[in-house]
Structures are given as structure tokens and as C-alpha cells.
N, C-alpha and C positions, 0 to 999 in steps of 0.2 A: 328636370334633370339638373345636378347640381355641379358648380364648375369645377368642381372638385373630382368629381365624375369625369369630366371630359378632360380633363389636365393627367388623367391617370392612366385613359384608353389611351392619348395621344401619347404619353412618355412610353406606354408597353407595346405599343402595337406600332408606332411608327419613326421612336426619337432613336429606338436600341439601333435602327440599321441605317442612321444620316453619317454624315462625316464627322460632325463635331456634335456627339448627343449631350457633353457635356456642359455645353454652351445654353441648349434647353434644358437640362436639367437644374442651371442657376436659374433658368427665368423662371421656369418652374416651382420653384421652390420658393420664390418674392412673390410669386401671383397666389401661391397658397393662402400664406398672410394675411392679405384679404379678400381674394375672392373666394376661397374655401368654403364656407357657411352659405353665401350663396347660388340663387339659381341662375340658368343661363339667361331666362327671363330679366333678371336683374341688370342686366348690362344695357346701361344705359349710357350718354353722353357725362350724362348727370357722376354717375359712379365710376365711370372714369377718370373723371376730373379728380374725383375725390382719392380716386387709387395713386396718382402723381401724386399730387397734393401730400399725402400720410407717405409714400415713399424716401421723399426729402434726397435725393438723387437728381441727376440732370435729364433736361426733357428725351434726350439720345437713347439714354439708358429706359427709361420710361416706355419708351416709341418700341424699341425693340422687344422688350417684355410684351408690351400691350400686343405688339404683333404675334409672338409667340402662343399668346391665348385666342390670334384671331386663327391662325394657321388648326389650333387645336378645335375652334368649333368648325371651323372649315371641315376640317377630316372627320370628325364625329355626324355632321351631316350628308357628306360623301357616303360615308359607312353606313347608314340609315339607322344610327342611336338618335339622333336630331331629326323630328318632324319638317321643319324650318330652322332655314339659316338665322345667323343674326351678326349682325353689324359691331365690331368692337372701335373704337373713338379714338385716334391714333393723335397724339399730339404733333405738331407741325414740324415737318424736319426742321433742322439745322441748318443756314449756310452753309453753302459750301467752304472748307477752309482755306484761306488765299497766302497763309505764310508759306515762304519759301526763303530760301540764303541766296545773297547774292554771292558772289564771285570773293569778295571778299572776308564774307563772315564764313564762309565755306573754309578759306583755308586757314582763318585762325583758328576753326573750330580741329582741322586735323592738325596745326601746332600744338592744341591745348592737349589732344591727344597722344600726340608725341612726347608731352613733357610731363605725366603722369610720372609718381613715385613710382608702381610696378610697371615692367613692359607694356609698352602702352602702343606696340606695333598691331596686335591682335584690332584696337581699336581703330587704328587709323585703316586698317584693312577694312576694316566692317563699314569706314564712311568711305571708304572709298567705292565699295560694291555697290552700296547706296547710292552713291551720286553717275554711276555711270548705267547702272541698270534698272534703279526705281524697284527695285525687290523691297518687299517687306521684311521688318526685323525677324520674322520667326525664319523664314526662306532665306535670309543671308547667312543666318546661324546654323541653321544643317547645312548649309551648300558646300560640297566636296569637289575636288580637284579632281579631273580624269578618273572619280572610281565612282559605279552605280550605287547606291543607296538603297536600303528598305525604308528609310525614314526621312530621305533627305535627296534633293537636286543636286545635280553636279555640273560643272565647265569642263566642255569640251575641247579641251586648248589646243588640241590637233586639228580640231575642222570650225573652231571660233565659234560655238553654242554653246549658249548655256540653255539647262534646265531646272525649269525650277520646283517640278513637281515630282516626288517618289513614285517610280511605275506601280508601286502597290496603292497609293493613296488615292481614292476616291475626287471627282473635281467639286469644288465649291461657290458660291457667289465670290469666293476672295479665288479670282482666277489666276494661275500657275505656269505660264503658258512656256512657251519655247520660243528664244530670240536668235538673233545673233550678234556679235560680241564685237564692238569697236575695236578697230587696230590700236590705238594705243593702250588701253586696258588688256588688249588680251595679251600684248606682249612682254606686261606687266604680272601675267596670270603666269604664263609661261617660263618667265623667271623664278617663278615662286615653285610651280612643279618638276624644274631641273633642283631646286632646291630639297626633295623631296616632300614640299609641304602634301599635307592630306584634306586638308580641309579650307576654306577661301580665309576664315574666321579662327585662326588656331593657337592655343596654349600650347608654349612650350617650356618644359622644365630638365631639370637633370634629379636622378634619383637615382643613392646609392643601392644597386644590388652584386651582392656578394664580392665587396670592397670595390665594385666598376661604378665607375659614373655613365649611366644611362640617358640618354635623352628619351625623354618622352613629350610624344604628343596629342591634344587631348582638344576636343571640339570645345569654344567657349560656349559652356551652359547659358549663363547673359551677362548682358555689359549697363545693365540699370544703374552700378554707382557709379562707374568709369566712364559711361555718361554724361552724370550727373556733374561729376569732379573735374571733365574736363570743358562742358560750356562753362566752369567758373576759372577754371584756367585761360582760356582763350578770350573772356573780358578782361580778366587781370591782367595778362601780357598785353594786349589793346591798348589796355589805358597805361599801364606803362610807357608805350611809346607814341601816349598822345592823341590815343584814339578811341573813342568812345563807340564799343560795341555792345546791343540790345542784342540778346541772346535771347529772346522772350516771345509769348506771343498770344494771343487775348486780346481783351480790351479793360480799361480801367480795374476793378476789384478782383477780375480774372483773368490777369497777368500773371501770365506759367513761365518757366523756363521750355524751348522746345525740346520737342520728344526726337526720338529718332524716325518717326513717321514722315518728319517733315523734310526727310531724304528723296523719297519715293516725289514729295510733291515740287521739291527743286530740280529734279531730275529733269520730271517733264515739262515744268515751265523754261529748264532752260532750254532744250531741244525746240519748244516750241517757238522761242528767241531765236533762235537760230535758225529759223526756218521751214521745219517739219511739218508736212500737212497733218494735221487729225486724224489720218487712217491711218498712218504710216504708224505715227506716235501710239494710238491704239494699239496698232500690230507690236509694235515692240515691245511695251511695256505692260500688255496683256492687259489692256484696261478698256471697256466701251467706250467706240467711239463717241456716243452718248455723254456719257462722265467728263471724257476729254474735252467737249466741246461748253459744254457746263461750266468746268471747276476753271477750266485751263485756256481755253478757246481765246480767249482777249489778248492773253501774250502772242499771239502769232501775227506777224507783220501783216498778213492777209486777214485777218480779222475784218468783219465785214469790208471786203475790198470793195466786192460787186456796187455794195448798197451807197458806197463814199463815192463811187468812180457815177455813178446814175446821180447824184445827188449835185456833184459838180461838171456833169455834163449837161451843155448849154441847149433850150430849146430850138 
């Protein structure tokens, strides 16, 4: 059977009804390339390597493809198209990633935001939701104010919940979950919905109809250059006043500026600074206790306590 074959049952029979079929539909579409022409037989350690290798992409990118074509002979021998399983050659994850903002580069980063040419309020909202909730950019960007959603989570600013998953929307490995909402952010939220805002993340404009100026308000699509414009704002005011701030994060020739992801990851190291057990932190921030204990586990002052406390206890 040809993996071509199995890449095709698996997209019609079982990618049309996951959450995100579009996500396998790219891996799909890379594994054709070259696994196409061959058979499942073919899959070896060997031609694995070589599928990375001709890809010229990162080993991340790589892993989750390769997964994708493991999940696909998975279900083809589940379904009984495959006599036998067969083993697909996953390249080694990734470290875990340990960049996070301190306290400091945090709020030069919402000055940079604030001093943006266009209204640059939209943005400082959006790091702000980040740094108190640890939501992901696409979940910050539909998040609504007091009104339910088909496409989007909302803040409860009456009873201090948020939500961050659309009752229509399917659950995924990128978990969605339900918190509840720190007193000084929410009554910061609450400001904003006396204000009539609609949305956590919102454009607003005025627009002429029928000689009236209208306000309009409009959910920010994305913040990819406003972003981008304002970690280079928030170094340049830095060193303006003497202070040299690294906005970046890599290592040597893969030194980036950071993303807005690395919201989500300052969130929960610094809760975990401050105290938070790993279940707690998990519960809040919808993430495995697993992951937590993993990515994040070292910032927490209790960090191996037990093992320090037996180690300097005297025979």
C-alpha cells in the first residue's frame, strides 16, 4: 500500500471531522512531496531522516508532520487497510522554551505599545490579557466582553470568568479552559465594559455615514506588525534612557525578536514566582500539570523542596 494511499483515507475519512483539519491538511500536503511514490513498507529510520533532511524546515515542524503520517498509518491499520502497523522515526523534540519578561522588559514592552503612530491602546490591551491570563494570541483576539460568542470566548466581568473557548467549538490539545479572573485585571475589564467596549482586543474608528460621525468598533484581525514595531520601540526608548533592553530570544545565529507566545510563558513563571503550586497554575491557565512542572516547575520557590530539605537534614 502506497503512503499516498494512506494520507488520503486518513484526510477523507477522518481529518474532515477533527477541529483543526486544516492544520493536517498542510502536513499533508509536505508528506506528499515525498512520501507519495512510496510504499508504507518504505518507512524507515533511514527515509525519515532523509524526509527532514530534503524538507530544510525546523526539526518542530518536521516532528509534527512525521506525526501526522504516524497518526495516518495508525488509523489505516485500526481500519484494517494495513495488515501491520508500522513505526514512523520522529525527530527528537525541542527544549522546552525558557524565555519569559521580566517585570521590567514587560513594561517597556506596553510603553512601546503605547507610543505606536496608530492607536496603540488595542495593543497594550492585548499584552495585557497576556500577561494576566497566559491565553494564546488567537484566544486573546476573539475574546469578548460580557457577550457569548460562536467564534470566540468571553469575560465575565459580573461574576470574574473568563472563557476562553466558543460553546460551538470542538476541545483540542491547545486546551481552552475556564478561570477566574484576578481582582485587579477584572476591574480593569469592567472599566472597559462601562465603557461599552465589545471586545478585550478592540479597533476603534469613526466613520462618516450620512454626514454623522459614527463610531465604530471592530475586533482586531492581528497585531503581527504592531507587534513587531513595538518591541523596537520599547528598546529604543530603553536605551534612550540608558538602558539596554534584549527584546530577543534564541541562541547565537537564531536570535529572533520575541513573539507574542512568550506572554502565555511569563504569565506562568511569574505566578509561579510568586508562589502558585503546579496544580493551581495548571487549573488556571488550562495547561497540564505535566507541562507545568516540565517548562516551568524551577521557578517555584518550592521547587524540589522536599529533596533540598532531606539533603540538609543531618543523620
Amino acid at each position: 500500500m502506497s503512503v499516498a494511499e494512506v494520507l488520503t483515507i486518513y484526510a477523507e475519512e477522518h481529518a474532515t471531522g477533527t477541529a483543526a483539519p486544516e492544520r493536517i491538511g498542510y502536513a499533508i500536503s509536505a508528506l506528499d512531496r515525498f512520501w507519495g511514490d512510496l510504499a508504507v513498507s518504505d518507512i524507515t529510520r533511514g527515509t525519515c531522516k532523509r524526509y527532514q533532511a530534503t524538507r530544510g524546515v525546523s526539526a518542530g515542524t518536521v516532528r509534527r508532520e512525521l506525526g501526522t503520517l504516524q497518526a495516518a498509518v495508525t488509523y489505516c491499520f485500526d481500519e484494517g487497510y494495513l495488515l501491520a502497523p508500522k513505526k514512523v522515526h520522529l525527530p527528537a523534540s525541542a527544549p522546552p522554551t525558557e524565555r519569559w519578561l521580566t517585570r521590567q522588559e514587560a513594561s517597556w514592552l506596553i510603553r512601546g505599545a503605547r507610543a505606536l503612530n496608530a492607536d496603540g491602546r488595542h495593543l497594550q490591551d492585548f499584552i495585557l490579557h497576556g500577561l494576566y491570563t497566559g491565553s494564546r494570541k488567537a484566544t486573546i483576539l476573539a475574546m469578548h466582553i460580557d457577550q457569548k460568542s460562536t467564534f470566540g470566548g468571553f469575560v465575565d466581568t459580573i461574576n470574574g470568568v473568563l472563557y476562553r473557548k466558543p460553546p460551538s467549538k470542538a476541545v483540542t490539545k491547545k486546551r481552552q479552559g475556564t478561570s477566574r479572573l484576578p481582582a485587579r485585571y477584572l476591574a480593569h475589564l469592567r472599566r472597559q465594559a462601562a465603557q461599552g467596549r465589545i471586545y478585550v482586543v478592540e479597533r476603534r474608528f469613526v466613520r462618516i455615514v450620512d454626514g454623522d460621525k459614527v463610531l465604530v468598533r471592530s475586533m482586531c484581525g492581528d497585531i503581527r506588525k504592531g507587534w513587531a514595531r513595538a518591541v523596537e520601540l520599547a528598546e529604543a526608548m530603553a536605551r534612550a534612557k540608558g538602558i539596554e533592553l534584549d527584546l530577543t530570544m534564541g541562541t547565537g545565529t537564531g536570535r529572533k525578536p520575541i513573539t507574542p507566545h512568550v506572554l502565555k510563558h511569563t504569565a506562568i513563571t511569574w505566578s509561579l514566582q510568586k508562589g502558585a503550586s503546579v496544580w493551581d497554575a495548571a487549573g488556571y491557565f488550562d495547561t497540564s500539570p505535566a507541562t507545568i512542572e516540565k517548562v516551568y516547575g524551577h521557578h517555584s520557590p518550592d521547587h524540589q523542596a522536599s529533596a533540598v530539605e532531606a539533603i540538609n537534614r543531618r543523620g
